[in-house]
ZAMARGU-4260 file (C-alpha; in steps of 0.2 Angstrom, whole numbers, plus 5000, padded with zeros to 4 digits):
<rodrens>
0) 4988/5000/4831 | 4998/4994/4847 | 5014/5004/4842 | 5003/5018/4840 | 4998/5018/4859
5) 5012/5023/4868 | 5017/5033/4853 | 5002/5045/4851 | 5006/5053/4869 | 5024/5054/4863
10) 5019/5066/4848 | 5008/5074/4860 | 5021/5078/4873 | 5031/5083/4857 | 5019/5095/4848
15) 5013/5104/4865 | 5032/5105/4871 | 5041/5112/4858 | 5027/5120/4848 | 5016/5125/4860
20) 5020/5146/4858 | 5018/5145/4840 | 5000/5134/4841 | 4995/5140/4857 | 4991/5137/4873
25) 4971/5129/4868 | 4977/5121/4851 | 4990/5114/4863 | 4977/5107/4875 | 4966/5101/4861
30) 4980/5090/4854 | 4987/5083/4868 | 4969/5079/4875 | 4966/5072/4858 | 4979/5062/4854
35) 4980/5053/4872 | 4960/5050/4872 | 4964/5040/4856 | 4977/5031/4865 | 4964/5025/4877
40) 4951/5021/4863 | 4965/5009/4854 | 4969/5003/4873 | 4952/4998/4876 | 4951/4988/4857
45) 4967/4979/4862 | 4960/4974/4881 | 4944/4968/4871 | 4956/4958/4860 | 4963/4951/4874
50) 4946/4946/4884 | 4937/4938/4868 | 4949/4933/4857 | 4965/4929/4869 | 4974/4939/4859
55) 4993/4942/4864 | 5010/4946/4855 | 5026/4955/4856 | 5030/4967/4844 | 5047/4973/4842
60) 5049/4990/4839 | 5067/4991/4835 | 5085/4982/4840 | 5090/4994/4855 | 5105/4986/4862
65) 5119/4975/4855 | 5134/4971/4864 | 5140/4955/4868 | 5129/4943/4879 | 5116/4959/4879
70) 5102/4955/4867 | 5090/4970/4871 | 5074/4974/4858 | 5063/4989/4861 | 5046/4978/4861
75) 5030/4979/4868 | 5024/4963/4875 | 5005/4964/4873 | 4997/4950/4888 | 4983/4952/4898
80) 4994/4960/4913 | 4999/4975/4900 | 4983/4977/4893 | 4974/4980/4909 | 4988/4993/4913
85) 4987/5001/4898 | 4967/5005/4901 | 4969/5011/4916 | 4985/5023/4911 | 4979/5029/4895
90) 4959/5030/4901 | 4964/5039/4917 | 4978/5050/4910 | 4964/5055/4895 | 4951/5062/4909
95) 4964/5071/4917 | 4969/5081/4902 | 4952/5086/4896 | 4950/5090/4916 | 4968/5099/4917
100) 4960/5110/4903 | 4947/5117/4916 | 4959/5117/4932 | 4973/5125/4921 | 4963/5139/4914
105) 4974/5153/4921 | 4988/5146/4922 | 5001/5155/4911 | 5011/5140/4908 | 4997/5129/4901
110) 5006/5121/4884 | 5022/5115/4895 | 5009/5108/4907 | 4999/5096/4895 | 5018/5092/4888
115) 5024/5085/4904 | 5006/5075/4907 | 5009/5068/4889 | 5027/5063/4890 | 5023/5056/4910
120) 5012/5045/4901 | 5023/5038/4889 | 5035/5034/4899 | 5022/5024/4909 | 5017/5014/4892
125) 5035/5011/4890 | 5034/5002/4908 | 5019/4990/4907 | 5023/4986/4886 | 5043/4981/4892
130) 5046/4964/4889 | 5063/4966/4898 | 5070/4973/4913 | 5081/4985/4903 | 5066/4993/4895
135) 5057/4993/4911 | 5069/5003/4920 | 5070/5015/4906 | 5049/5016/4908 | 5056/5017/4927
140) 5067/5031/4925 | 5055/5042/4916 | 5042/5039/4927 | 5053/5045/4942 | 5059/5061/4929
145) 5042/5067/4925 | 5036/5065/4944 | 5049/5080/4944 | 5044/5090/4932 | 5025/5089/4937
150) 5027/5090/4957 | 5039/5105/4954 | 5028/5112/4940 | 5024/5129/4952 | 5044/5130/4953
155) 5042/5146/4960 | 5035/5140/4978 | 5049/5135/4988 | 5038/5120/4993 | 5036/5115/4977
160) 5055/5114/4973 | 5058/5106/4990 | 5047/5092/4985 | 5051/5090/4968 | 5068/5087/4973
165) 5064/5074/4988 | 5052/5065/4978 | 5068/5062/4965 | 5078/5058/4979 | 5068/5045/4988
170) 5065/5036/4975 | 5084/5037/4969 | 5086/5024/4982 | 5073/5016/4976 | 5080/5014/4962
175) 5097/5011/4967 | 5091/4993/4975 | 5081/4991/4958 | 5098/4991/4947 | 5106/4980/4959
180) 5092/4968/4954 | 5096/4971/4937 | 5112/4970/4938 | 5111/4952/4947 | 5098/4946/4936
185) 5111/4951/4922 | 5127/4941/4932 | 5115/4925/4934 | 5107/4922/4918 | 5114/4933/4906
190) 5101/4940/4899 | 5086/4953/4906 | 5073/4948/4894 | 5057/4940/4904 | 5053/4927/4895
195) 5073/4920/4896 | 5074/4924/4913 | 5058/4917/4920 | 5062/4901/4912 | 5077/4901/4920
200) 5072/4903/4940 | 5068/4887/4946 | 5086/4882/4940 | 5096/4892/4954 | 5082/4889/4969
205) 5096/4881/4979 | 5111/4892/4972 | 5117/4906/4987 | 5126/4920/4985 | 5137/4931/4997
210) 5130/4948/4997 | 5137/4960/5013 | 5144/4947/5021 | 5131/4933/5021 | 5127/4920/5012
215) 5109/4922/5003 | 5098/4911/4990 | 5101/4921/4974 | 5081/4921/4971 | 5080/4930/4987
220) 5091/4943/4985 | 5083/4945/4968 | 5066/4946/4976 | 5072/4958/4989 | 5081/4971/4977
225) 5068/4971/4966 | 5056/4975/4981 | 5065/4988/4987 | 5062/4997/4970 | 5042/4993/4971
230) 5043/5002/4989 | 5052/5017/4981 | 5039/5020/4967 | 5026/5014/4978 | 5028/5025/4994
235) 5030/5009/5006 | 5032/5013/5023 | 5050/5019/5026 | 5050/5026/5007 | 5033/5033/5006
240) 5040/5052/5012 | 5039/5060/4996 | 5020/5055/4993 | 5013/5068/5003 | 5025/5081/4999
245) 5019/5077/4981 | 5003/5085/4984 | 5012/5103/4982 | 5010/5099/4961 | 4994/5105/4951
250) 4979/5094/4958 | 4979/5087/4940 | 4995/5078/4941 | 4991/5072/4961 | 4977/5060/4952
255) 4988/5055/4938 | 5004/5050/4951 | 4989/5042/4962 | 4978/5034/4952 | 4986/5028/4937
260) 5005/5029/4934 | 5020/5031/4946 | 5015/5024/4963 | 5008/5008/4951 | 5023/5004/4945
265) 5028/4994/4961 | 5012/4983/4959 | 5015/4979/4942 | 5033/4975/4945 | 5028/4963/4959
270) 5015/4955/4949 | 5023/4955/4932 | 5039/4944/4941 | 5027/4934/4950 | 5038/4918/4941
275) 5054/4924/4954 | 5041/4929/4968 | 5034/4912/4969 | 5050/4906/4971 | 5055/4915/4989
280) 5042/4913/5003 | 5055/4927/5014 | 5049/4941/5001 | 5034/4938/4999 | 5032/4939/5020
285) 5043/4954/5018 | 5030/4961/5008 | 5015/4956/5014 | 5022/4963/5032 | 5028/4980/5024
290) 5010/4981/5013 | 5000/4979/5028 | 5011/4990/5041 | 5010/5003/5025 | 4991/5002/5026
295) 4989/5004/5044 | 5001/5019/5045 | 4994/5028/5032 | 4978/5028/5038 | 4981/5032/5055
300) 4989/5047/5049 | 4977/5053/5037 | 4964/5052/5056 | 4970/5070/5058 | 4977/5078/5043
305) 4969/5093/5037 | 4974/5098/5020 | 4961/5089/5010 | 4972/5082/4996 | 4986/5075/5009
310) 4969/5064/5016 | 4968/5056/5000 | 4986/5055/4999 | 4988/5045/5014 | 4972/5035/5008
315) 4982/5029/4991 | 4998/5025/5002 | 4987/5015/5014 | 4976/5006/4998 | 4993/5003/4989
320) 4999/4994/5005 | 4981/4983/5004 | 4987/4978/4984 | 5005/4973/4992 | 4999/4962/5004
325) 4987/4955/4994 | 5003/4951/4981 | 5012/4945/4997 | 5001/4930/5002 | 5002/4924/4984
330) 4984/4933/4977 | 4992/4944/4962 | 4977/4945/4951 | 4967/4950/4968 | 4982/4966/4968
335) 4979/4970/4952 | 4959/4970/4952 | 4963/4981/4968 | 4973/4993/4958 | 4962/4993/4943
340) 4945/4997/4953 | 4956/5010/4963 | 4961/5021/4950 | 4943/5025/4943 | 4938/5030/4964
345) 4954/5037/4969 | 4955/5048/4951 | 4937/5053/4957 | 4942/5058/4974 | 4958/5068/4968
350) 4949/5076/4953 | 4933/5082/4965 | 4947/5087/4977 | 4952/5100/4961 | 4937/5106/4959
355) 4932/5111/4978 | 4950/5118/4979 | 4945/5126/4963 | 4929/5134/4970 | 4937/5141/4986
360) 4952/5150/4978 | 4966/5136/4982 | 4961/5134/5000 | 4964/5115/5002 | 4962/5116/5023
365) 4945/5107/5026 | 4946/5118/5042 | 4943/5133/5033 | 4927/5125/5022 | 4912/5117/5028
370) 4893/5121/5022 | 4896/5120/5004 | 4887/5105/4997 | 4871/5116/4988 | 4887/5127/4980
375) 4893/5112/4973 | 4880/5097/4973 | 4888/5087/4958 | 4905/5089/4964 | 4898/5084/4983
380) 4888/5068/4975 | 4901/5063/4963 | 4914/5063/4981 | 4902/5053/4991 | 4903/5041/4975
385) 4920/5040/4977 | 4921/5041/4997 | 4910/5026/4996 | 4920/5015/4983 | 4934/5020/4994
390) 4929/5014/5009 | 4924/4998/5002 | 4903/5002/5004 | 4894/4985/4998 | 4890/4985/4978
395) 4904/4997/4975 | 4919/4993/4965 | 4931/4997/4981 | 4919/4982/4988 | 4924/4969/4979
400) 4942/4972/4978 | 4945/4977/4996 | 4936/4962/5002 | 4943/4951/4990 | 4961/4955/4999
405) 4954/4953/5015 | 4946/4937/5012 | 4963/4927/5003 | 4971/4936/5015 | 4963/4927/5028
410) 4963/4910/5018 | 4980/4909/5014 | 4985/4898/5025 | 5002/4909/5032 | 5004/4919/5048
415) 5008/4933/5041 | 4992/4933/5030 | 4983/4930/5045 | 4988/4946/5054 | 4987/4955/5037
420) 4970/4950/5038 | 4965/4958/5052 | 4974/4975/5051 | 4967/4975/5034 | 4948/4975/5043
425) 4953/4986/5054 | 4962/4998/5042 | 4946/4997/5034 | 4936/5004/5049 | 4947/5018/5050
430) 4948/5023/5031 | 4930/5025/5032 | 4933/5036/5048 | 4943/5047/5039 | 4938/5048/5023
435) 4918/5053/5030 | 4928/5067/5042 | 4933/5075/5023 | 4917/5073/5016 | 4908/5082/5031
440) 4920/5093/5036 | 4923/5101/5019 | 4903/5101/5016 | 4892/5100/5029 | 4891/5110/5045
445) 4897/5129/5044 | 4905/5137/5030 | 4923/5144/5039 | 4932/5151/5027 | 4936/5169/5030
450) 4940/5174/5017 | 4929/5170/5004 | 4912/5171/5003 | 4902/5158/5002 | 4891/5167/4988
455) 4907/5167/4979 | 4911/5149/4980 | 4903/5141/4963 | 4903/5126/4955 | 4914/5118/4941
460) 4914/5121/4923 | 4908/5105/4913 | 4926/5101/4908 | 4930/5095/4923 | 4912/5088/4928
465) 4912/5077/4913 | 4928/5068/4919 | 4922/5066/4936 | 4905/5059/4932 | 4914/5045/4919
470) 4925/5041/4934 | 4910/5039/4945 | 4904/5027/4933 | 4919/5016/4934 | 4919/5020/4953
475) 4902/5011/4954 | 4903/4996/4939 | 4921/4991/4939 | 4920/4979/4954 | 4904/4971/4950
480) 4908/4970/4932 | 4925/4964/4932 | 4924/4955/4947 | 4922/4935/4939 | 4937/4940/4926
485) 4949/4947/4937 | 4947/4935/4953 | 4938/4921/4951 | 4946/4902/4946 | 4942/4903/4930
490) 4948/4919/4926 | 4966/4913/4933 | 4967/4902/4918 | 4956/4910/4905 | 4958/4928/4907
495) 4976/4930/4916 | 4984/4914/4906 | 5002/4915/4908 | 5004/4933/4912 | 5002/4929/4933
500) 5012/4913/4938 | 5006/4904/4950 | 5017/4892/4959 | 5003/4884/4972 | 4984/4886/4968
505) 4973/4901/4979 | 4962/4893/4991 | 4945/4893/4984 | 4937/4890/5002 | 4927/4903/5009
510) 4930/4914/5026 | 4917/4911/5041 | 4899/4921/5037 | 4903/4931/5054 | 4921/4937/5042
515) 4911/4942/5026 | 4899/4953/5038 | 4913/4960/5048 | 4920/4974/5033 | 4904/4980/5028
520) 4896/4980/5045 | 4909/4990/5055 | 4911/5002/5038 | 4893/5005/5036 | 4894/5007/5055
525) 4907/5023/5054 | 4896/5033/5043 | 4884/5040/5057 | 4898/5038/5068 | 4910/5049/5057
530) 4892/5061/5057 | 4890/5062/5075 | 4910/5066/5079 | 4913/5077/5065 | 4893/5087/5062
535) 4884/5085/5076 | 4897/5086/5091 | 4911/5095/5082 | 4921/5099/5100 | 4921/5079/5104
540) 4936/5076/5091 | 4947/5091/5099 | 4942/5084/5118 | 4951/5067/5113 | 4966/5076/5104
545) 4968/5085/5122 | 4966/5070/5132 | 4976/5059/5121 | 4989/5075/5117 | 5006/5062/5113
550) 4997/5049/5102 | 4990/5066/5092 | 5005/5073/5090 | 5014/5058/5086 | 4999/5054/5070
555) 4998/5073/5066 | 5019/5072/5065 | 5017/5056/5054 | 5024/5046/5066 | 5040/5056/5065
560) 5047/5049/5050 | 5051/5066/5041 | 5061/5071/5057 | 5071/5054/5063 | 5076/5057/5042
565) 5082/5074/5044 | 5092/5068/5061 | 5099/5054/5052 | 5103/5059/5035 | 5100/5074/5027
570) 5108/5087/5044 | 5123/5075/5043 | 5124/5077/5022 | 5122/5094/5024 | 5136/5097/5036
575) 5146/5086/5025 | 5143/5094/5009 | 5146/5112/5018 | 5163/5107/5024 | 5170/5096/5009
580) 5163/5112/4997 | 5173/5125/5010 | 5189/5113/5013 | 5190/5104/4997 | 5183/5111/4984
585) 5188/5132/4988 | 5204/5128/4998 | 5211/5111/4993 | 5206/5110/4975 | 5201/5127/4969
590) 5217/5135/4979 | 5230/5122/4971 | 5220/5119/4956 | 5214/5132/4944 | 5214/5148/4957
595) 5234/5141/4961 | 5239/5140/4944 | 5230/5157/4938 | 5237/5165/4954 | 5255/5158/4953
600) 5253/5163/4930 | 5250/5179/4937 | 5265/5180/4950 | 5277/5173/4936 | 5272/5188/4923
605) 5274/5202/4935 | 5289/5196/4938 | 5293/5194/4919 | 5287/5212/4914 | 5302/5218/4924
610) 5312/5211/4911 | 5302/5222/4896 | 5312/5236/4899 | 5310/5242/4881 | 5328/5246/4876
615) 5336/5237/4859 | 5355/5233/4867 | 5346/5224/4883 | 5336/5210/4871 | 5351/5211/4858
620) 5362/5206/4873 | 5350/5192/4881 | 5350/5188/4861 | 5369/5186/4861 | 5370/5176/4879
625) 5356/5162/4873 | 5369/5160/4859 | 5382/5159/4866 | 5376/5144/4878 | 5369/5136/4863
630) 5386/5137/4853 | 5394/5133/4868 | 5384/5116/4870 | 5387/5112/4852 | 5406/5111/4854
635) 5405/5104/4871 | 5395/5089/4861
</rodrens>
């Protein structure tokens, strides 16, 4: 049954991919939406085996590598890390299919589609089933491969391509930190399968390396180059340029990267080597400080976006920066009840996103909406489900999680949890800011859009409704539901067991009563506020853009970080690449290499036809020279 989770969406991607013109394009939809919905049926059996009967194993698929010290099995490790991962991938990926078959409807290309969501799936099951670092990466890899194929998908956009490719490219360095990590894990234990290696930390904490220069504890360097990885996949502030840019893929493949698969991968990394983290108080302030800067700048930014499915972007990088913090000070299982209760709102967002984008004929500029809420009523109540799980509204799932953060934030007992702490509140406040400006912009006040009529715009068909009201559902329950098993004390020993290590206990104190209130106080606050600035006195938001003109730029340029890059890198790589390709490649290598040697062949046989004069005496002479010479050389000899 386990082997036939991660391979069900593998047959999918197989069928819809290669057979997809001969079954076509609906039986293609059918089968992949089938196969990976039983996927996330078997997921959710295992996750109940795991809850009620501890059940847990590693089950090797096949011997994969050999070869010397290298023992490498292709497993899947079945704990209670994995098999909260694997409901959320398999369970979010399933809706999106069944939507995708609504959303996709007149897209020509609709069997490659449904192939590429399949296979991105897999790849992800091959991530959070590894049981080694080898297999992980391979999981990693595909991840990063299929992000390519899905953000590129409309290959015929220029903007399309362009992001494809700086999506790949971002997270190639990334990746390149990940190997080294590898690689070193490798060097130091000689082996990369978890269970060995985990075993293994505690006996190098006071062993140093020299890396660039300086001398650095091993466990830190392995911390930090795994990290660096985690900030690729996980759009961390400094790598988080390609996020965005990701939005120019199918709305479909937006809540699939967001909610469920790639930008996870750097949580569950993080959390599933929680036995190194624990290890190396640096990484874990380096973290905590890159999460919570990631959360504050991805909010401020999404203030005064305008493309409605770059807002929600910036609302995942800044909630993936809350679950890296929360990692950082020590609170891994608070990370991943963050990461579990945000895929069902953040899918719901994305998804209801789709269906207005849908409904207005690809406009995506909240601008040009407005005044479409009795067009659309169950896509407008199942958003302000999800607007209010986002922003952490008491009784919602995003409630518990978000707060939970917050609160062993402030507990931890470090500096840097402290501070954390305290952007995470006020990141809060302005999440709700912005993520109300959407829900009123694009439905309330007057319809803008010029070019289409409102009595034109229409609601979804039921294929994609049906998605969205099941992700509401989890939007509303998960928190309170899951909330005991994922975070409380006895969950850390009966539910997580040894999949989370925890070196020093969580605090189990409790923040001042005036901290509790603050979160939902100045949230519930925003809502008429985010009403009066965005309905009621539309012109007041534009007066304090003019006033404050640098700061606006500055958040509506996102903080410049796509420019300083182009100064520093890709204008200098350019210029580079044009002068080796001009100077090396046509004059130095082409012009002595194969262009050289043709041109000088060619030289040497006009010269040579001068010589096939076509006359008998010539070659019976030339014949009677060469043996003459050669006779010559005989008796000589």
């Amino acid at each position: 049954m386990e082997v036939s989770i991660i391979a069900l969406p593998l047959l999918a991607s197989i069928i819809s991919g290669f057979f997809g013109k001969f079954i076509g394009d609906r039986n293609s939809e059918i089968v992949t939406s089938l196969l990976v919905t039983i996927s996330a049926m078997l997921s959710a059996i295992v996750f109940y085996n795991v809850i009620v009967n501890q059940y847990q194993d590693n089950i090797i698929i096949a011997t994969w590598i050999n070869s010397g010290t290298l023992d490498v099995n292709w497993s899947m490790k079945i704990d209670t890390l994995s098999a909260v991962m694997l409901v959320v991938v398999t369970s979010i990926s399933s809706l999106v299919h069944i939507y995708s078959i609504g959303y996709m409807s007149h897209d020509p290309h609709k069997s490659r589609f449904m192939a590429y969501l399949s296979l991105f799936t897999f790849a992800m099951l091959m991530l959070v089933t590894s049981d080694n670092f080898i297999q992980l990466f391979f999981g990693w890899e595909g991840v990063g491969l299929c992000s390519y194929f899905l953000i590129g998908f409309w290959f015929k956009k220029e903007t399309a391509n362009y992001a494809a490719i700086k999506a790949f490219l971002v997270n190639r360095v990334g990746d390149f930190g990940f190997a080294l990590g590898i690689f070193l894990i490798f060097y130091l234990f000689g082996t990369v399968n978890y269970s060995e290696v985990f075993e293994l930390i505690p006996t190098i904490k006071e062993k140093d390396l020299s890396f660039l220069g300086f001398e650095v504890n091993a466990i830190d360097l392995i911390c930090l180059l795994l990290f660096v990885g985690a900030m690729g996949k996980s759009a961390q502030i400094f790598l988080h340029t390609w996020l965005p840019d990701a939005m120019e893929g199918p709305t479909p493949v937006s809540a699939l990267i967001h909610a469920a698969t790639m930008v996870t991968a750097g949580v569950f990394l993080v959390v599933r080597c929680s036995p190194i983290y624990e290890y190396s108080d640096l990484a874990l302030n380096i973290i905590t400080i890159v999460g919570m800067s990631t959360a504050f700048f991805a909010a401020t930014v999404a203030l005064v976006q305008t493309d409605i499915k770059k807002i929600i972007a910036y609302s995942t990088c800044s909630q993936l920066g809350y679950m890296f913090f929360a990692a950082g000070v020590g609170a891994y299982n608070v990370a991943m009840f963050h990461l579990f209760t945000h895929a069902f709102f953040k899918a719901l967002l994305f998804l209801g996103s789709g269906s207005v984008i849908h409904a207005l004929k690809d406009e995506q500029d909240i601008n040009n909406m407005g005044g479409i809420w009795k067009k659309l009523p169950y896509t407008y109540v199942l958003m302000i489900i999800g607007t209010l799980a986002l922003t952490g509204f008491p009784l919602l799932s995003g409630f518990y999680s978000k707060d939970a953060i917050i609160e062993f934030a402030y507990l931890s007992g470090k500096t840097t949890g402290f501070y954390a702490a305290g952007v995470g509140v006020f990141t809060a406040f302005l999440t709700s800011i912005y993520s109300w400006r959407l829900i009123f912009k694009t439905f309330h006040g007057e319809y803008n859009n010029k070019e289409i009529k409102i009595e034109d715009t229409h609601e979804s068909p039921l294929v994609m409704i049906i998605p969205l009201i099941l992700l509401a559902i989890g939007a509303i329950f998960a928190g309170f539901i899951f909330k005991e098993l994922f975070i409380s004390e006895s969950g850390i020993n009966n539910f997580w067991r040894e999949s989370i290590f925890f070196l020093k206990p969580l605090s189990s104190d409790h923040p001042p009563l005036w901290f509790l209130l603050l979160t939902p106080v100045l949230v519930t606050m925003s809502i008429p506020l985010a009403y009066y600035l965005f309905v009621k006195n539309k012109n007041l938001p534009n007066q304090i853009a003019n006033v404050n003109k640098p700061l606006y730029q500055f958040l509506l340029n996102k903080w410049y970080f796509d420019e300083i890059y182009d100064v520093i890198f890709v204008k200098p790589c350019k210029i580079s690449g044009l002068f080796l390709w001009k100077f090396f490649d046509i004059k130095l290598i082409d012009g002595f290499g194969p262009d050289g040697i043709s041109g000088m062949i060619k030289k040497f046989s006009i010269k040579a036809n001068k010589f096939q004069s076509g006359y008998i005496y010539q070659y019976a002479f030339i014949m009677l020279l060469g043996f003459s010479a050669l006779l010559t050389f005989l008796i000589v000899k």
